[in-house]
N, C-alpha and C positions, 0 to 999 in steps of 0.2 A: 746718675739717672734720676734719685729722686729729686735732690737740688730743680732738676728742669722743671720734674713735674710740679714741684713748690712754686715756683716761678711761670710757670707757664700756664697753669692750670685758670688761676683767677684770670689770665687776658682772653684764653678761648671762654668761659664762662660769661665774660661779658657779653661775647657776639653774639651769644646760643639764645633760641628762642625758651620762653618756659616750655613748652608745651614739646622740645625736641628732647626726648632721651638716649639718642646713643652716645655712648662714651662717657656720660657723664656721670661725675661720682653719685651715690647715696639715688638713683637711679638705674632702676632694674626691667628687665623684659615682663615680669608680673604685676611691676606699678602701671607698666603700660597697658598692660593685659586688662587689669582692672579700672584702669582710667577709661578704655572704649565700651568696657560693660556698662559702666553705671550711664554714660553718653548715650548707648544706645537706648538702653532701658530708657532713662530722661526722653527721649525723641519717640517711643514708640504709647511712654504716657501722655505726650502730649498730642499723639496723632488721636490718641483713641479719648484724650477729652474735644478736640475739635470736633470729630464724627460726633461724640456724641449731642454737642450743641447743632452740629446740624442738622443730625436725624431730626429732633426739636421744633428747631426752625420750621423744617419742610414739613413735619406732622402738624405743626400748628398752622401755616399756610394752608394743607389742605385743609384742614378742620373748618376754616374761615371761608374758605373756595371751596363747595363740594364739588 
């Protein structure tokens, strides 16, 4: 049984995406876990710098247009 895995392991390894972790060695349900936090975290710093350059925008448009 190991033999296959030795031998087989590196051909499914090639097809797999990086980013898929099931089945694959030295990849765990916690790396994934902490791979979508830090993703999300990343996406909700970047919603709250776009707001804040918009607020920005829109308060210096009125300031110019009362």
């Amino acid at each position: 049984m190991m033999a296959a895995v030795l031998v087989l392991d590196p051909v499914f390894e090639a097809d797999l995406q990086p980013e898929q972790y099931a089945y694959r060695r030295d990849r765990s349900a916690l790396a994934t876990a902490n791979l979508t936090n830090q993703t999300v975290n990343n996406v909700r710093t970047a919603r709250g710098k776009i707001m804040a350059h918009y607020n920005f925008a829109l308060s210096f448009i009125l300031f110019l247009y009362p």
